[in-house]
Steps between C-alpha positions, in 0.01 A plus 500: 500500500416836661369523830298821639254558761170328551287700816341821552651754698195499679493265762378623897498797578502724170312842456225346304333449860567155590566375841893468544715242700431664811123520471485868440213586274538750259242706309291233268257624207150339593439156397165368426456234696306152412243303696359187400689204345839666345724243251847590544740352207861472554656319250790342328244215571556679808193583749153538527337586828155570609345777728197707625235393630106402450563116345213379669326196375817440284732463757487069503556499176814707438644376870470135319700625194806572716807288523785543774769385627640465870820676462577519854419169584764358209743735588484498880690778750837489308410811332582902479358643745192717423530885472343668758463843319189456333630433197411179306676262202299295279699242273274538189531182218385429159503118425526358140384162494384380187267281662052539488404776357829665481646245263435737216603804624790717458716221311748217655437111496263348810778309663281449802710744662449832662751836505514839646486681211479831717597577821463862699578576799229780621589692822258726610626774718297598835218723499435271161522777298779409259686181353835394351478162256799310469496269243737171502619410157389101464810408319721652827784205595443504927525248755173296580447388875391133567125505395230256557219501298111435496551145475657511840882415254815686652708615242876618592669824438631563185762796410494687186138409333284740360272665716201380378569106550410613875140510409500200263679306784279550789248724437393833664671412814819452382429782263455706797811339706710526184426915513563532897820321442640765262398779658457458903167625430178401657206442224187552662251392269522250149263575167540272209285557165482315240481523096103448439381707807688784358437506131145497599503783783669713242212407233260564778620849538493651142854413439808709591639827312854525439704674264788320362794723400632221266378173289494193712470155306542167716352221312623314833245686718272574159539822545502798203472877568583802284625743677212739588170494740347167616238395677613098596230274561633230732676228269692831361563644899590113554816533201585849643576347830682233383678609202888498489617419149289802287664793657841660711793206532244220490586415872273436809609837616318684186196280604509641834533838369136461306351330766565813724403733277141295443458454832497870555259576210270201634477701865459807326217415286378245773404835740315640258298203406082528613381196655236609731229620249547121353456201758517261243869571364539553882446113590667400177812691597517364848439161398717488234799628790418302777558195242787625371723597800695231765574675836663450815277349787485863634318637193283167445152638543321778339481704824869506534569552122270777524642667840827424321427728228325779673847545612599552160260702320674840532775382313497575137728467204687822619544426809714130415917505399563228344850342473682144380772341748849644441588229235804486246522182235687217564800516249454118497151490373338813346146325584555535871601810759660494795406711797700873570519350899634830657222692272259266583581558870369881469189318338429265785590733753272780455217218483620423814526872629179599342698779306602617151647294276831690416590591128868358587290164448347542206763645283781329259277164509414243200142664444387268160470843297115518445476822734199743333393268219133449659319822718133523595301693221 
């Protein structure tokens, strides 16, 4: 299978006016900026935050809608130590259980289970004016730490399970301790959404234009698209983001490759989207988020989630490189990859560093072959 580059050359620090590794700020065009509530989608079931301000009389009711988790308390001190350069790393996941009202979405059997379907890394370089994404291919073979989950159960370390069995084992915590583990690096904050909250947030915003270079039929995700414009409502954004089997090598890794290119037309069309002239859609859009989303302790309330994405709100679609772990396929199992450690290295160290991600990292790898098929229109 051929392997060729997944990121941008554009990460920190390139001419189109970002702010670079070293917190030099470049020349920027203006950006209009947004007050009130702003809905911030990023997906591969990926993220939604909320920001602005002026909730008033609402406030109760979306605070009440949140769900967290105490990620620091389950984890304790034996953790990466936090950065100290301003810069921040969110460990973003999309959950598939089939269970409520997400037993009829996006395919599968409701084994009473739950997955990380998708998992991104986002580090958000200081001065907050640029990201990288990494995104961690579910079906990667790593080494789980010990775990123990909700129920209070410790479960052992295992060697050589897929990386998503971290969440289904323990959780978000172990999610989270599974991810430090690989890379040394500290995650400061945990979002989780789920199937139902975002089918309807992308519903609730008009749908999502792509273009799609090539057909795409999955009757496993029930998805079908001629190649051509699109606008997806959200059970069609829902098959995008989860579709492996319609389009490049059928692997995870093609999956990954949509879901990064839909996550970039969701942020572009998201900043563009008018929501003060309509308070209505406004609520609707904030409660439909704050009932979607699981964060850490830190981001539990909606002051914090808004403060927490006031933070963000300069950074737009162009302003994000996204890339997948250095991963090549395990000869023994074409259904599973193994992790490029000495690229991944590069990865986890300029998370660490707060710098560049280097091509050298990004090049020669397993890459699922589904590179260009979907754009925003």
């Amino acid at each position: 299978m051929s392997a060729e580059s997944t990121p941008e050359p554009g990460i920190p620090g390139d001419d189109n006016g970002t702010t670079g590794p070293d917190g030099g700020r470049g020349r920027r065009k203006p950006r209009a900026r947004r007050r009130g509530l702003m809905i911030a989608a990023w997906t591969a079931a990926g993220v939604v935050v909320l920001g602005g301000a002026g909730l008033g009389y609402v406030y109760f009711k979306l605070n009440g809608n949140l769900k967290s988790v105490d990620i620091d308390q389950a984890l304790g001190t034996d953790r990466p130590t936090k950065a100290d350069n301003g810069s921040e790393n969110i460990l973003v996941l999309g959950s598939d259980t089939r269970s409520g009202s997400n037993k009829k979405l996006g395919g599968g059997t409701d084994d009473g289970s739950a997955r990380s379907d998708t998992a991104m890394i986002i580090h958000v370089y200081r001065g907050h004016r640029t990201a990288s994404v990494v995104s961690i291919p579910r079906d990667t073979l790593i080494d789980r730490p010990a775990c123990t989950d909700p129920e209070g159960v410790t479960h052992d370390a295992a060697r050589d399970v897929m990386f998503n069995s971290a969440y289904s084992t323990g959780g978000a915590a172990c999610a989270v301790k599974t991810v430090e583990s690989m890379s040394g690096v500290r995650m400061d904050h945990y979002l989780e959404v789920d199937f139902a909250g975002f089918q309807k947030l992308i519903d609730q915003l008009g749908g999502v234009r792509i273009t799609t270079t090539k057909d795409i039929d999955d009757p496993e995700s029930h998805l079908r698209l001629k190649a051509g414009a699109h606008t997806l409502d959200g059970e069609q954004a829902l098959g995008l983001v989860r579709t492996r089997h319609g389009v490049g090598d059928g692997s995870d890794l093609g999956r990954i490759q949509l879901q990064q290119a839909f996550v970039k037309a969701l942020l572009d069309q998201v900043e563009h989207v008018g929501l003060l002239g309509n308070p209505k859609r406004l609520l609707d859009l904030a409660d439909t988020a704050t009932k979607a989303v699981t964060t850490d302790s830190g981001l539990g309330s909606v002051n914090s989630l808004m403060s927490f994405a006031d933070g963000l709100k300069g950074i737009g679609a162009s302003d994000m490189t996204m890339v997948t772990l250095p991963v090549r396929y395990d000869p023994a199992d074409p259904n599973r990859v193994l992790v490029e450690q000495a690229k991944a290295r590069l990865v986890w160290n300029a998370l660490k560093t707060d710098t560049a991600i280097p091509k050298a990292a990004t090049t020669g790898n397993a890459t699922g072959e589904a590179a260009g098929v979907v754009a925003a229109s």
